[in-house]
TORKOL-4160 file (C-alpha; in steps of 0.2 Angstrom, whole numbers, padded with zeros to 4 digits, m for minus):
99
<pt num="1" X="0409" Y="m0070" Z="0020"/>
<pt num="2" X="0399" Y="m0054" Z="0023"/>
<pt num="3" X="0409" Y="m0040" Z="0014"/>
<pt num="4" X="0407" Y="m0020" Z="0013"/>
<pt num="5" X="0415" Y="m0015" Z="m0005"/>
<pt num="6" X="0417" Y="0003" Z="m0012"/>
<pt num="7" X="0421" Y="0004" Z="m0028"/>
<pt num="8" X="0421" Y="0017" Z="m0042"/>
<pt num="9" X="0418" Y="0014" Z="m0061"/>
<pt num="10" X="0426" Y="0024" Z="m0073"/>
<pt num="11" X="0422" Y="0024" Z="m0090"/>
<pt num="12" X="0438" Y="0027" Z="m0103"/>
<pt num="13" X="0433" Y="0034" Z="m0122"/>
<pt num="14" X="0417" Y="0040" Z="m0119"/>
<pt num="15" X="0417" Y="0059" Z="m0117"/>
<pt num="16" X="0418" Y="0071" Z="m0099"/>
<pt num="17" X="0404" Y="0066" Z="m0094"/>
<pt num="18" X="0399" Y="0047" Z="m0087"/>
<pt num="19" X="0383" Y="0051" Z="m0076"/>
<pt num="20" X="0373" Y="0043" Z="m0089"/>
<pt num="21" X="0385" Y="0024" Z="m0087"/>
<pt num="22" X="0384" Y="0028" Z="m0066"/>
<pt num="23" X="0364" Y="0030" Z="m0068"/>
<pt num="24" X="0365" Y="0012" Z="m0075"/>
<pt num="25" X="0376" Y="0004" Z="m0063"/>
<pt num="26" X="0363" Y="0013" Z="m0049"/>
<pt num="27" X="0348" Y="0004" Z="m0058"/>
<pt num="28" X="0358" Y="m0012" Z="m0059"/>
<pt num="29" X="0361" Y="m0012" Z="m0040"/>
<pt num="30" X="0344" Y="m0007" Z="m0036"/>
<pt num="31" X="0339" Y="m0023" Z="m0044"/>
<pt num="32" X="0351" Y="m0032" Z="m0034"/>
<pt num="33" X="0342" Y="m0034" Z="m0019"/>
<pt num="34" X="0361" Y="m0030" Z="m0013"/>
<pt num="35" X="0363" Y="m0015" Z="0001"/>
<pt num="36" X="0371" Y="m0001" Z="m0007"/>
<pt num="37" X="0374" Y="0018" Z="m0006"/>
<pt num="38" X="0380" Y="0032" Z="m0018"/>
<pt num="39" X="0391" Y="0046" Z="m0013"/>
<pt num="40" X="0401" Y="0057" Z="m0022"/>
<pt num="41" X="0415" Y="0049" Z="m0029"/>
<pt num="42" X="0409" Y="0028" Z="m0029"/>
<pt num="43" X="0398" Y="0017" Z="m0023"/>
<pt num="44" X="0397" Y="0006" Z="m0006"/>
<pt num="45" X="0391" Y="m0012" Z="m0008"/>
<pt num="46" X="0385" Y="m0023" Z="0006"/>
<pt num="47" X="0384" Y="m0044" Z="0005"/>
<pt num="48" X="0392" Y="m0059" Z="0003"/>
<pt num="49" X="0407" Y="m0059" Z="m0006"/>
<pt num="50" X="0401" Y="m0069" Z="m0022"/>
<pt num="51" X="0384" Y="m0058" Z="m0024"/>
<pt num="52" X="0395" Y="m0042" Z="m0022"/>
<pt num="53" X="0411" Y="m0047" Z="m0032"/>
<pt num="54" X="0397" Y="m0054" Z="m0047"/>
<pt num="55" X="0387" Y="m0037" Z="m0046"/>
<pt num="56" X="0405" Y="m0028" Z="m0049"/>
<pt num="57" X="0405" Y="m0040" Z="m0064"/>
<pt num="58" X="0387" Y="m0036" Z="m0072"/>
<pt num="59" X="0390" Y="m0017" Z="m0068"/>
<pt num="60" X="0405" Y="m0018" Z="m0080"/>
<pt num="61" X="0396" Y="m0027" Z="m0093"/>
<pt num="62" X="0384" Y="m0014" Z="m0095"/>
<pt num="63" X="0395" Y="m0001" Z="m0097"/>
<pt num="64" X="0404" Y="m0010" Z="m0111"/>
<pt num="65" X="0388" Y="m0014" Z="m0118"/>
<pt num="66" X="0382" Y="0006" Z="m0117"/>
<pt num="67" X="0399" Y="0008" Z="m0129"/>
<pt num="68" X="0412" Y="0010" Z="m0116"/>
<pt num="69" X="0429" Y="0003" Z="m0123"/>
<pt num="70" X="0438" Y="0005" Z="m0108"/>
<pt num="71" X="0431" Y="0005" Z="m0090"/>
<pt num="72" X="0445" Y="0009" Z="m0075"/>
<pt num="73" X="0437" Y="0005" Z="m0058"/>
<pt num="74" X="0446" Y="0006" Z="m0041"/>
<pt num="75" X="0440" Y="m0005" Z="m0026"/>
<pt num="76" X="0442" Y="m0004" Z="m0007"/>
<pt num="77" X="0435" Y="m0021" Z="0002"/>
<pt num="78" X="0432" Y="m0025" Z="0018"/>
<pt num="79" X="0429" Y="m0042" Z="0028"/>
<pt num="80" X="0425" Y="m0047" Z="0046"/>
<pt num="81" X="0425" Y="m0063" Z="0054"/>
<pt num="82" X="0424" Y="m0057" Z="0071"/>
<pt num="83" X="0407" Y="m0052" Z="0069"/>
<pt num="84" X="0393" Y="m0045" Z="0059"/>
<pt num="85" X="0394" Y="m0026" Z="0053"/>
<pt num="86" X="0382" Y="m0017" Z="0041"/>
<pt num="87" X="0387" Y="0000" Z="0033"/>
<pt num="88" X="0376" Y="0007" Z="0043"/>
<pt num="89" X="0382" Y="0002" Z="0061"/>
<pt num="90" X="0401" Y="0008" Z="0056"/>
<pt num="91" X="0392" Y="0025" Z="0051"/>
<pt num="92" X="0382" Y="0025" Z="0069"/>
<pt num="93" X="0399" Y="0020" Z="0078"/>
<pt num="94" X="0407" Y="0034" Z="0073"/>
<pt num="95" X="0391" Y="0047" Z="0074"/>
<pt num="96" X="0389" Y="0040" Z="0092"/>
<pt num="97" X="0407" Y="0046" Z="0097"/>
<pt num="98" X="0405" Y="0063" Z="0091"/>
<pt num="99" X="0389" Y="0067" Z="0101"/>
């Protein structure tokens, strides 16, 4: 099942500042092969449900391992079976109304 996931990682006990723990989980989903796009506040995650849902998984390992003793991560998901819909054409949807 074809799913669109954004989810923010948080890391608990490890100062103010967590850029260094959201670089990793940007490395990790560049290995992927996964469809993905940073913005401000979280990530967006395109694929099937298993790769995304076990990307989610390794992104929080690694934070762990970087000495993170608590991660707090908050996830909005998304399916269709009607039909096929990348990030990108739910973006364009939108774009297209406004010109």
């Amino acid at each position: 099942m074809n799913t669109i996931i954004d989810f923010c990682v948080i890391p608990i006990g490890v100062g103010v500042s967590v850029s260094k723990y959201i670089a990793e989980i940007q490395k990790i989903l560049q290995q992927s092969g996964l469809n993905y796009k940073m913005h401000a506040y979280g990530t967006n995650v395109e694929g099937e449900w298993d790769e995304v849902f076990a990307i989610v998984k390794v992104c929080h390992q690694a934070v762990h391992e970087m000495g993170a003793p608590r991660i707090s991560t908050s996830m909005r998901i998304g399916t269709r079976t009607d039909r096929e819909q990348t990030m990108g054409d739910k973006i364009k949807s939108v774009e297209v109304k406004l010109s």
